[in-house]
C-alpha positions in Angstrom: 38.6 84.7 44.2 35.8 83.9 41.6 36.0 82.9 38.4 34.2 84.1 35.6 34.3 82.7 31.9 32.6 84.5 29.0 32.6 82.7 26.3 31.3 84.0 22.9 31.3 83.6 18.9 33.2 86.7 17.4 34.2 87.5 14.0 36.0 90.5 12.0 33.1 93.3 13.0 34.0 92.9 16.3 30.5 93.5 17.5 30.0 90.5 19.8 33.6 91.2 21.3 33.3 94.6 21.9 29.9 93.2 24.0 32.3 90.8 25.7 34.4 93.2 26.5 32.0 95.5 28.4 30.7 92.2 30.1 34.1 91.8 31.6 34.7 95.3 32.6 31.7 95.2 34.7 33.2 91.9 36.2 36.4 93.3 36.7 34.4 96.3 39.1 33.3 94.0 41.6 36.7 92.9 43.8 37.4 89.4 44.4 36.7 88.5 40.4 39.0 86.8 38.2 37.5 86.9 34.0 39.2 84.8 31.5 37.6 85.6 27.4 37.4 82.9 25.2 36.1 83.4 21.4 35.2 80.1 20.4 35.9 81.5 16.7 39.4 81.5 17.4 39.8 78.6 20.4 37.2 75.4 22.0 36.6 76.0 25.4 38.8 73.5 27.4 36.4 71.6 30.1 39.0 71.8 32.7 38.6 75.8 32.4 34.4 75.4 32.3 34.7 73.1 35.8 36.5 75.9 37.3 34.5 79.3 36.3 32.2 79.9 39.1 29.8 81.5 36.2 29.4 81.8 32.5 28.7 85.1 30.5 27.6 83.6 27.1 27.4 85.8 23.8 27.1 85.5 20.0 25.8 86.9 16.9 22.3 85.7 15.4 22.5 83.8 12.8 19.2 83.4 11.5 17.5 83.6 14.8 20.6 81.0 16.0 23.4 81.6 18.8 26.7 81.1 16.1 27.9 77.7 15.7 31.4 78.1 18.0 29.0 78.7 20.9 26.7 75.7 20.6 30.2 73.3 20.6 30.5 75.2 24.0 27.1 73.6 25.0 27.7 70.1 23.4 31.0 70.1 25.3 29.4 70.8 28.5 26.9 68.3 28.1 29.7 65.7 27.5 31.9 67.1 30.4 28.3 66.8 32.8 28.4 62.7 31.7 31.7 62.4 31.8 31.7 63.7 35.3 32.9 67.2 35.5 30.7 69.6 37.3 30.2 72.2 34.8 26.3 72.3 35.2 23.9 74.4 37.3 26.2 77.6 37.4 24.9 81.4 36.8 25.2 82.5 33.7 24.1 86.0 31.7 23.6 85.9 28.1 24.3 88.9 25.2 24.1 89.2 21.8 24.4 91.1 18.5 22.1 91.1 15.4 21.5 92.8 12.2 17.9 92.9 12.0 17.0 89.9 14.4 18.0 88.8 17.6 16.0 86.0 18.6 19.0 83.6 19.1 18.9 84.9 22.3 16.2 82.0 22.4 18.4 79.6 21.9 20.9 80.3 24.3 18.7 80.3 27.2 16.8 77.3 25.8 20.6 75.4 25.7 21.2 77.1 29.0 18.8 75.9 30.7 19.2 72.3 29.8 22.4 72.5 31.3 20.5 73.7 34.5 22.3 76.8 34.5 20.4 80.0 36.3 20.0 83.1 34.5 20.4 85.7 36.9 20.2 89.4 34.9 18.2 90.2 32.0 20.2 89.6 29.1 21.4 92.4 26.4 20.1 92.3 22.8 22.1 94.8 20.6 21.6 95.7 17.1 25.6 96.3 15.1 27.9 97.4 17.9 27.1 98.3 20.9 26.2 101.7 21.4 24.5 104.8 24.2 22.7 102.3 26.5 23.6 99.1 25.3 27.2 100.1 26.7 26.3 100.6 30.2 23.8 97.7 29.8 26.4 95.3 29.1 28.8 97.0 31.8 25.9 96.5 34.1 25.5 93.0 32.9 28.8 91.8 33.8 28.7 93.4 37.5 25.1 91.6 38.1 27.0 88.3 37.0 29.7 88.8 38.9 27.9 90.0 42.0 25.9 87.2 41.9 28.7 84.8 41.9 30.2 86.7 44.5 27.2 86.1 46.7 27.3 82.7 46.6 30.0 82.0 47.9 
């Protein structure tokens, strides 16, 4: 069974959990896939959970061409879980988010990502409000890639 973890920044809107949501359907089509949500608005990411995901789906809002703050904690504490030992680096990962006029904190993510050695492995989504016609299926079809991929590896 894999694990996936998509963690992501979500406030009363909705929009970046509704995303999330869609992310994890698509997981939940491919067999074998196990998805555990965390919004780092409401909870921190516990390390022990991070070691154990076989991938990451990462999303947040754009904050002034920024992921939100909840999600970059997630990055800090993966940094200090790679030092302190815990292999929570050089994983898959897909990214999504939600803007209202921007959405290059996208950037950022993959930027963080990276750093972290983690391989992107779909194109990521970019929505503007809620997710709506395309951007639907494109998050559905994100979360399938990610867990395909995860899948794959074995």
């Amino acid at each position: 069974m894999k694990r996936i973890l998509i963690v992501y920044h979500s406030q009363e809107r909705g929009n970046t959990r509704r995303m999330a949501e869609l992310v994890a359907k698509g997981c939940r089509e491919v067999p074998d896939v196990e998805v555990e949500m965390i919004n780092v608005n409401e909870q921190r990411v516990d390390m022990n959970v991070a070691e154990q995901a076989d991938a990451y789906a990462l999303g947040s809002p754009d904050y002034f061409t920024y992921m939100a703050g909840g999600l970059k904690t997630f990055f800090d504490d993966l940094c200090l879980a790679d030092w302190a030992g815990k292999s929570v680096k050089a994983k898959p990962y897909v990214a999504f988010v939600t803007h209202g006029g921007g959405g290059d904190a996208i950037k950022s993510i993959h930027d963080l990502a990276e750093a972290m050695e983690l391989t992107r492995v779909a194109p990521s989504v970019i929505c503007q409000w809620a997710p709506t016609g395309s951007a639907i299926e494109r998050s559905v079809q994100l979360g399938r890639a990610l867990a395909e991929y995860a899948v794959k590896m074995g």
